[in-house]
ZAFIDO-729433 format. One record per atom (N, C-alpha, C): residue in one letter; atom name; x, y, z. Coordinates in steps of 0.05 Angstrom, whole numbers, plus 5000, padded with zeros to 4 digits. Each point is the difference from the previous one (the first is absolute). Example, Ala and Ser with C-alpha at 12.3 -4.5 7.8 and 13.67 -1.06 7.14 Angstrom:
2
<node><resn>A</resn><name>N</name><px>5264</px><py>4886</py><pz>5156</pz></node>
<node><resn>A</resn><name>CA</name><px>4982</px><py>5024</py><pz>5000</pz></node>
<node><resn>A</resn><name>C</name><px>5018</px><py>5024</py><pz>5000</pz></node>
<node><resn>S</resn><name>N</name><px>4993</px><py>5021</py><pz>4986</pz></node>
<node><resn>S</resn><name>CA</name><px>5016</px><py>5024</py><pz>5001</pz></node>
<node><resn>S</resn><name>C</name><px>4985</px><py>5022</py><pz>5014</pz></node>
***
This chain:
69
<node><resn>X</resn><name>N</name><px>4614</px><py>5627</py><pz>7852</pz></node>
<node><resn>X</resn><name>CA</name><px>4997</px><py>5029</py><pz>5004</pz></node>
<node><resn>X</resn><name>C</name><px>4992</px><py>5012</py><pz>4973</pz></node>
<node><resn>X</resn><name>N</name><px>4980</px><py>5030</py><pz>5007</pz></node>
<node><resn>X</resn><name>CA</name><px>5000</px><py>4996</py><pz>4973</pz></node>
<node><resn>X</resn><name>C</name><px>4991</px><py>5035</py><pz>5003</pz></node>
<node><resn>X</resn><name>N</name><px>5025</px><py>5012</py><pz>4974</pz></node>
<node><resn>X</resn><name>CA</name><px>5004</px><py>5031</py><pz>5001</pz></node>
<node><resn>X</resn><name>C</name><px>4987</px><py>5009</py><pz>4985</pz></node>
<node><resn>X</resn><name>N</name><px>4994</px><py>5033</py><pz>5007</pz></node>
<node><resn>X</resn><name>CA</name><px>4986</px><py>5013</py><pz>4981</pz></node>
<node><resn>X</resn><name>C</name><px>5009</px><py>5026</py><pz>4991</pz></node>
<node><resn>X</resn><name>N</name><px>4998</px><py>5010</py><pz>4970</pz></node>
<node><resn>X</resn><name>CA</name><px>5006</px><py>5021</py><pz>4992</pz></node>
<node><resn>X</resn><name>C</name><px>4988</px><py>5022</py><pz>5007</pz></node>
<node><resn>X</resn><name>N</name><px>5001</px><py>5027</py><pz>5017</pz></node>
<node><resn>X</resn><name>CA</name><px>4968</px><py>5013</py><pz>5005</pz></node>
<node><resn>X</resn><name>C</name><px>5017</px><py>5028</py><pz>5003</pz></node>
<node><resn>X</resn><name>N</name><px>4997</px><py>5022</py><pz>4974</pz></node>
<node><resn>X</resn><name>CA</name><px>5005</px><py>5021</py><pz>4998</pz></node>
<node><resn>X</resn><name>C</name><px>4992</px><py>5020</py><pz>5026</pz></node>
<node><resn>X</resn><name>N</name><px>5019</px><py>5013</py><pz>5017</pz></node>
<node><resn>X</resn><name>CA</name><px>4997</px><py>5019</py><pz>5017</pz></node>
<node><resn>X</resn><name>C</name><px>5005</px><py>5029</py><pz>4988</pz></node>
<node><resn>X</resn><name>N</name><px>4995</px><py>5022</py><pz>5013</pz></node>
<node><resn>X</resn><name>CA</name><px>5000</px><py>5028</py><pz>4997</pz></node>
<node><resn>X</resn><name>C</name><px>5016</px><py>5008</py><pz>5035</pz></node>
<node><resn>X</resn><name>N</name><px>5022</px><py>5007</py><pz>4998</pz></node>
<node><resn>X</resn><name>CA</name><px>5000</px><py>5019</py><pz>5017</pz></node>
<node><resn>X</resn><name>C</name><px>5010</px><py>5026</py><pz>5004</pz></node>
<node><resn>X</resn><name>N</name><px>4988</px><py>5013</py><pz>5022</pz></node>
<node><resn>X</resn><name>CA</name><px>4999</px><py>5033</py><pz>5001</pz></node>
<node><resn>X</resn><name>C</name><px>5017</px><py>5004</py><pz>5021</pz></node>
<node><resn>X</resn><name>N</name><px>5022</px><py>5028</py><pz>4997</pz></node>
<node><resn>X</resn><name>CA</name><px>5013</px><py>5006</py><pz>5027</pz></node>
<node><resn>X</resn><name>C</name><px>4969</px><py>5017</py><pz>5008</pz></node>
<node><resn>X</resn><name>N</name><px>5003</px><py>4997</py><pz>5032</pz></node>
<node><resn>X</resn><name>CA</name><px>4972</px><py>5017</py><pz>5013</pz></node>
<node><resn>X</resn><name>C</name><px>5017</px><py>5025</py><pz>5010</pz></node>
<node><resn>X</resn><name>N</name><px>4989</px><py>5025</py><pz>4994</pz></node>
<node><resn>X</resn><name>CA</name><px>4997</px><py>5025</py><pz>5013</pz></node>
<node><resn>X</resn><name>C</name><px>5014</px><py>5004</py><pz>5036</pz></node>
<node><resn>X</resn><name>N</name><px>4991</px><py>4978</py><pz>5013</pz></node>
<node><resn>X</resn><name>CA</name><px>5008</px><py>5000</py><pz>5026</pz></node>
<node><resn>X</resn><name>C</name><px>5012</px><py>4984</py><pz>5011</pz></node>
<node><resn>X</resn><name>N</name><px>5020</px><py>4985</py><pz>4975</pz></node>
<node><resn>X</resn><name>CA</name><px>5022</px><py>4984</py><pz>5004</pz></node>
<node><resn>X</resn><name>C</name><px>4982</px><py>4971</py><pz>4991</pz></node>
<node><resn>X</resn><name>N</name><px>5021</px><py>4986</py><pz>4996</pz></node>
<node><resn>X</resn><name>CA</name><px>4994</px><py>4968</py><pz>4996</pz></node>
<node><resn>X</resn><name>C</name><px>4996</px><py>5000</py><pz>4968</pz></node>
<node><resn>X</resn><name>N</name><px>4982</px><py>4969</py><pz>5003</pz></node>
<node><resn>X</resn><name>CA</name><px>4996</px><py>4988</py><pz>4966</pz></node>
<node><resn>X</resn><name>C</name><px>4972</px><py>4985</py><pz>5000</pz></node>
<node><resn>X</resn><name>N</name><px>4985</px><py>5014</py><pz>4978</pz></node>
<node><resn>X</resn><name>CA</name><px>4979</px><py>4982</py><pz>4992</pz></node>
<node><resn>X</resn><name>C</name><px>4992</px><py>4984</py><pz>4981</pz></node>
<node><resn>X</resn><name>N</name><px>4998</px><py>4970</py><pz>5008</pz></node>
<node><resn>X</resn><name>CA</name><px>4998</px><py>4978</py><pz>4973</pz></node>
<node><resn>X</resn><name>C</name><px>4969</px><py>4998</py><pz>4997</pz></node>
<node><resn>X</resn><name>N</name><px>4993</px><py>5005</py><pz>4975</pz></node>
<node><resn>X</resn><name>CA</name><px>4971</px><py>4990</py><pz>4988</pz></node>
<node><resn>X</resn><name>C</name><px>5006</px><py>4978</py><pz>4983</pz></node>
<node><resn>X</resn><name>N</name><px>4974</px><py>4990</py><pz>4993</pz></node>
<node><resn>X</resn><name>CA</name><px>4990</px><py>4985</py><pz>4974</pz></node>
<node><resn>X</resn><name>C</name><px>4983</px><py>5000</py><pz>4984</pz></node>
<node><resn>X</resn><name>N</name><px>4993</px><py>5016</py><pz>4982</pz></node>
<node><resn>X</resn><name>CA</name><px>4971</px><py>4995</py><pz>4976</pz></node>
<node><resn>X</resn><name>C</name><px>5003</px><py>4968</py><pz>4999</pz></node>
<node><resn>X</resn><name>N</name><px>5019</px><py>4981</py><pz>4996</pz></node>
<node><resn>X</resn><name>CA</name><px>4995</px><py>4970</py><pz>4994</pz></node>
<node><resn>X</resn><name>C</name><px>4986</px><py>4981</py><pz>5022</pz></node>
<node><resn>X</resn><name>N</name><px>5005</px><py>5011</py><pz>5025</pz></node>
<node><resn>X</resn><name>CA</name><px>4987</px><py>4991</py><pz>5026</pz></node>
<node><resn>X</resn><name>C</name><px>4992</px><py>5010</py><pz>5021</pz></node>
<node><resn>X</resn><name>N</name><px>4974</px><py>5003</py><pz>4989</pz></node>
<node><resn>X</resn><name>CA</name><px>4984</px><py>5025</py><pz>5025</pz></node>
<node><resn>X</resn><name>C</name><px>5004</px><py>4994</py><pz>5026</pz></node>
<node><resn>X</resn><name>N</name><px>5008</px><py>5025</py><pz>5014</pz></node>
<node><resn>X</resn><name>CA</name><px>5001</px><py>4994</py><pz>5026</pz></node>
<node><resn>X</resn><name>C</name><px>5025</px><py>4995</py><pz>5008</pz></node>
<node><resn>X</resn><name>N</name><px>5020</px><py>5003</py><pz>4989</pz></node>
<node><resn>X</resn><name>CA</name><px>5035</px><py>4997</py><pz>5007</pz></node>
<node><resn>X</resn><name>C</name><px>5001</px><py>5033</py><pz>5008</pz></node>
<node><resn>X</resn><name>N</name><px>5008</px><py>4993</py><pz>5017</pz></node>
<node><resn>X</resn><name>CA</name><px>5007</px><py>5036</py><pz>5004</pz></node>
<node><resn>X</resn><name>C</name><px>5026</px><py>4991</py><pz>5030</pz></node>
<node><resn>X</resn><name>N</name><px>5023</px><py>5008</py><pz>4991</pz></node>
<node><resn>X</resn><name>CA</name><px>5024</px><py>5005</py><pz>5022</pz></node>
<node><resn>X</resn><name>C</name><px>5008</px><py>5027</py><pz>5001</pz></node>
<node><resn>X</resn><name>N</name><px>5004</px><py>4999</py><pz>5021</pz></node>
<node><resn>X</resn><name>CA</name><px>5020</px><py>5025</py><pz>5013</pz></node>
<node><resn>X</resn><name>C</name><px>5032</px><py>4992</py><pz>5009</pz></node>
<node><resn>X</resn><name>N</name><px>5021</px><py>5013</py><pz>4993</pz></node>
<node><resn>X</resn><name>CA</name><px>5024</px><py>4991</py><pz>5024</pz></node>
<node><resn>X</resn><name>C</name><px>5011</px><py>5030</py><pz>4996</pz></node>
<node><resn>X</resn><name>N</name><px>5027</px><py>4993</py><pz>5015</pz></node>
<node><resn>X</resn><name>CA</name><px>5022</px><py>5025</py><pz>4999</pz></node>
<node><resn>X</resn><name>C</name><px>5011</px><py>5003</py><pz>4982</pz></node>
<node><resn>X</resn><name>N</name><px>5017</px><py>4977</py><pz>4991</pz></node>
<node><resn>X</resn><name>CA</name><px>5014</px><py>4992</py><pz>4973</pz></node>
<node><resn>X</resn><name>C</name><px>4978</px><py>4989</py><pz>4972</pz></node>
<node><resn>X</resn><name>N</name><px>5025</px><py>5002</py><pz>4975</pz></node>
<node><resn>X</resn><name>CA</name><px>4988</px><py>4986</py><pz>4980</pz></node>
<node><resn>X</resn><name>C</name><px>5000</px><py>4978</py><pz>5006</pz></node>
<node><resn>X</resn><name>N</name><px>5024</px><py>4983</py><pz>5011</pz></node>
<node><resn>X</resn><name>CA</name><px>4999</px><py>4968</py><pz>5003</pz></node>
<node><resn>X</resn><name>C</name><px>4981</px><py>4996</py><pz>5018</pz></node>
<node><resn>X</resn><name>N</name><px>5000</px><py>5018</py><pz>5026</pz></node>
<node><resn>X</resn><name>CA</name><px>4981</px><py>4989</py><pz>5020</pz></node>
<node><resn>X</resn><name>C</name><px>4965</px><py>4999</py><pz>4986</pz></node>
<node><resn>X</resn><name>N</name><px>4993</px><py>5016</py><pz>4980</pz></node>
<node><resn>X</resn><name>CA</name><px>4981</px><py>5006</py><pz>4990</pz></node>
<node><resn>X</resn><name>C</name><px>4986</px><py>4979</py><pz>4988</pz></node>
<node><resn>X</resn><name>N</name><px>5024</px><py>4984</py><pz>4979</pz></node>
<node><resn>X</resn><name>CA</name><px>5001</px><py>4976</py><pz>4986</pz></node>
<node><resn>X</resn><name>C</name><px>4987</px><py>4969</py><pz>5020</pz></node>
<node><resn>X</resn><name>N</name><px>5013</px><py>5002</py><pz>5019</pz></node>
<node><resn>X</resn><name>CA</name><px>5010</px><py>4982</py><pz>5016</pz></node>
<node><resn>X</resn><name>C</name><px>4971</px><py>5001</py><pz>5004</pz></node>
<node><resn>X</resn><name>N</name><px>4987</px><py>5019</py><pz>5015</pz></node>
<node><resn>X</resn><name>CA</name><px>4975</px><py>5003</py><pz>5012</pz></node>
<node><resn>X</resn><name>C</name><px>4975</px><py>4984</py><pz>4982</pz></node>
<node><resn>X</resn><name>N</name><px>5011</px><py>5016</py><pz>4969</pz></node>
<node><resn>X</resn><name>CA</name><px>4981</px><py>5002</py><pz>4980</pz></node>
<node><resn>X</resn><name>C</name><px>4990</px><py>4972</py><pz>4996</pz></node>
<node><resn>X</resn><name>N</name><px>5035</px><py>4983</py><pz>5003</pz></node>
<node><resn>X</resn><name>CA</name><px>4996</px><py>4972</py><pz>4989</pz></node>
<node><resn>X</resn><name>C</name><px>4988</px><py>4985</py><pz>5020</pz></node>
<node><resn>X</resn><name>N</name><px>4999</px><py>5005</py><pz>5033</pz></node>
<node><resn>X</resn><name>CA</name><px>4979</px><py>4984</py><pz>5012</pz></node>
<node><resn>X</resn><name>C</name><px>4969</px><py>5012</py><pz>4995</pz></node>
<node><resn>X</resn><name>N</name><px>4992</px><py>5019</py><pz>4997</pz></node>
<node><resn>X</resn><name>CA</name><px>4975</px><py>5004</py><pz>4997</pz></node>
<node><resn>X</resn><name>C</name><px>4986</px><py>4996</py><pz>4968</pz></node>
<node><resn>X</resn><name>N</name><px>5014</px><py>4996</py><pz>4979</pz></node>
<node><resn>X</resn><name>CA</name><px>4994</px><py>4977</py><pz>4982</pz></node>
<node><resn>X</resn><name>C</name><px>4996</px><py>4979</py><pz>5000</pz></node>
<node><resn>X</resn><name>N</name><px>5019</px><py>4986</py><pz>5013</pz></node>
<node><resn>X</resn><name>CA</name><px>4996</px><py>4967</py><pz>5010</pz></node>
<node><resn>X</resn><name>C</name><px>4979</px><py>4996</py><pz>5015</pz></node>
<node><resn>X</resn><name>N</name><px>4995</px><py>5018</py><pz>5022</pz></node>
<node><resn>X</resn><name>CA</name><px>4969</px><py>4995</py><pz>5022</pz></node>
<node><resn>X</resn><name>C</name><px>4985</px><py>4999</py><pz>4976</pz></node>
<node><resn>X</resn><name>N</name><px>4994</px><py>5027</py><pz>4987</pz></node>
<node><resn>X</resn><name>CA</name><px>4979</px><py>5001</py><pz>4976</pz></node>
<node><resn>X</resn><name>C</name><px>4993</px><py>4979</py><pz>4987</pz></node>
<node><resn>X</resn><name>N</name><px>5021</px><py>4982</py><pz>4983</pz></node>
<node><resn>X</resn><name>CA</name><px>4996</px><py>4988</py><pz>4986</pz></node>
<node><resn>X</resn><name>C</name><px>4993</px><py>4968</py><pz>5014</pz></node>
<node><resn>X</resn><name>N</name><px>5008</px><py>4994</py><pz>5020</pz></node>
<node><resn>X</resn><name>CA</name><px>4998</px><py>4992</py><pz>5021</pz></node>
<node><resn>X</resn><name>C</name><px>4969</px><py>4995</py><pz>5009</pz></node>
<node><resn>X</resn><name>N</name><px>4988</px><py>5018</py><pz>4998</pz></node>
<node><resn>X</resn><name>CA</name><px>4975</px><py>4996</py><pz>5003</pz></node>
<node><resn>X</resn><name>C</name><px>4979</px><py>5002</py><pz>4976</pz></node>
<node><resn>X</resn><name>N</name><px>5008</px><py>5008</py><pz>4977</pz></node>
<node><resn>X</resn><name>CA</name><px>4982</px><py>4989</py><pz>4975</pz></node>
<node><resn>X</resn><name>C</name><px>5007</px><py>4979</py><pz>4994</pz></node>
<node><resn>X</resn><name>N</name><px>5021</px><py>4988</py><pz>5004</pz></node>
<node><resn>X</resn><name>CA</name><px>4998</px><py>4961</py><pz>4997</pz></node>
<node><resn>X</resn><name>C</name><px>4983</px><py>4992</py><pz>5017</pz></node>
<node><resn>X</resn><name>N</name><px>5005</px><py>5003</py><pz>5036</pz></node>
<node><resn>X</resn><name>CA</name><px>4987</px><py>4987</py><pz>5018</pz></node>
<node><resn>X</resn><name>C</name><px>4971</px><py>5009</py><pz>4997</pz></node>
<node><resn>X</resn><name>N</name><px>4988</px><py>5024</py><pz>4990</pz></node>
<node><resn>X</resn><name>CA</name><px>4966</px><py>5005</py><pz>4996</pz></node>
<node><resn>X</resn><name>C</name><px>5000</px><py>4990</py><pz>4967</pz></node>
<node><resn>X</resn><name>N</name><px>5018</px><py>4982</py><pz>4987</pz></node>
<node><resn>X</resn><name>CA</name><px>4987</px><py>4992</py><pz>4971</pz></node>
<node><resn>X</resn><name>C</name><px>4995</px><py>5018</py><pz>4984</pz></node>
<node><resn>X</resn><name>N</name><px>5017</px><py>5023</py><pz>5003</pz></node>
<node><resn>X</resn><name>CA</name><px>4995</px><py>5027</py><pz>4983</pz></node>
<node><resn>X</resn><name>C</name><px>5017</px><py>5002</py><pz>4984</pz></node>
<node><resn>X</resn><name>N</name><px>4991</px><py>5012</py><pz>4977</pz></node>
<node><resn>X</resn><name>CA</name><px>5017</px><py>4988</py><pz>4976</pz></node>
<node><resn>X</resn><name>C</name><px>5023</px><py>5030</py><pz>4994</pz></node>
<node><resn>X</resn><name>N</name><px>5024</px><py>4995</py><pz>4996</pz></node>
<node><resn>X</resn><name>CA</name><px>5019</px><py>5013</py><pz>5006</pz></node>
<node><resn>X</resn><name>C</name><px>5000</px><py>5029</py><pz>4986</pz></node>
<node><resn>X</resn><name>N</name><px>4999</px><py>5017</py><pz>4995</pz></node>
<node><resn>X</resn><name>CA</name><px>5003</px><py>5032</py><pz>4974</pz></node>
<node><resn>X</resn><name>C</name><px>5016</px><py>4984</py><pz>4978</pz></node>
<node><resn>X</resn><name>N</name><px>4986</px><py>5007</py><pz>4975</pz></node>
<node><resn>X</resn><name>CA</name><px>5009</px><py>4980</py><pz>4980</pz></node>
<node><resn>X</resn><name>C</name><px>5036</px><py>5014</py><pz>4992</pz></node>
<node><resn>X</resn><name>N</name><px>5000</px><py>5029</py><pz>5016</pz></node>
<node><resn>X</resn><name>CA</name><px>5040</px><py>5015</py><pz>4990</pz></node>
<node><resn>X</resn><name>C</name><px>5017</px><py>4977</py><pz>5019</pz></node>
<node><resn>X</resn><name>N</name><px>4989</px><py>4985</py><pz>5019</pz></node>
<node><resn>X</resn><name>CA</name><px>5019</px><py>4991</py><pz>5022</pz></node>
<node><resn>X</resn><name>C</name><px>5010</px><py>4973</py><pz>4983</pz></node>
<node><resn>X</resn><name>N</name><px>5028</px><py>4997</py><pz>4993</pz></node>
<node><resn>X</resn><name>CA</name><px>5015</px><py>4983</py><pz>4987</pz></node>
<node><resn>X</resn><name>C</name><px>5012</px><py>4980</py><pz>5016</pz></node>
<node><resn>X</resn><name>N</name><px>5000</px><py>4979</py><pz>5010</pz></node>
<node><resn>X</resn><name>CA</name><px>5000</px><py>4987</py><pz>5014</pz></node>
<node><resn>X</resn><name>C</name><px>5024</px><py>4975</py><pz>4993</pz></node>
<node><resn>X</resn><name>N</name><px>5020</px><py>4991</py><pz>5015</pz></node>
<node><resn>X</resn><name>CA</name><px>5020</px><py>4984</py><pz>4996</pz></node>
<node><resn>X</resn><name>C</name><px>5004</px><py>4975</py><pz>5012</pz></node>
<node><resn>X</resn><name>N</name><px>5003</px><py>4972</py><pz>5003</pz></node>
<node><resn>X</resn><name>CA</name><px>4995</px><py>4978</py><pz>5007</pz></node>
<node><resn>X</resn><name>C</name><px>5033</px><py>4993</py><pz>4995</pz></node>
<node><resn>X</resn><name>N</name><px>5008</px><py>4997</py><pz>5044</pz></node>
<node><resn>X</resn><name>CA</name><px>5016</px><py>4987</py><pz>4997</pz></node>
<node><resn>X</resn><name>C</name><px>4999</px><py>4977</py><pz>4992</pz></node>
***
């Protein structure tokens, strides 16, 4: 398995809930109710991401710090 470091931003929204971004990995964008639920979200739609610049041979954002169990 193998983890990654990837700085999020999130915003309380105006009409309730939570929004997670990323400048480090375009295209992360979560919504939830909660902060944890926000997290939770955030951390599967990083993994899809990254998930698919291995499987297309795409070479990772050089901020993403990467850990080898």
């Amino acid at each position: 398995m193998t983890e990654a470091m990837i700085k999020i931003k999130i915003e309380k929204l105006v009409e309730g809930g939570y929004l997670a971004t990323s400048d480090t990995l375009q295209g992360l964008i979560a919504q939830g109710r909660t902060i944890a639920e926000t997290i939770e979200i955030a951390q599967d739609v990083a993994k899809k991401l990254i998930d698919s610049y291995i499987e297309h041979g795409d070479q990772l954002p050089f901020e993403i710090k990467t850990k080898k169990d």
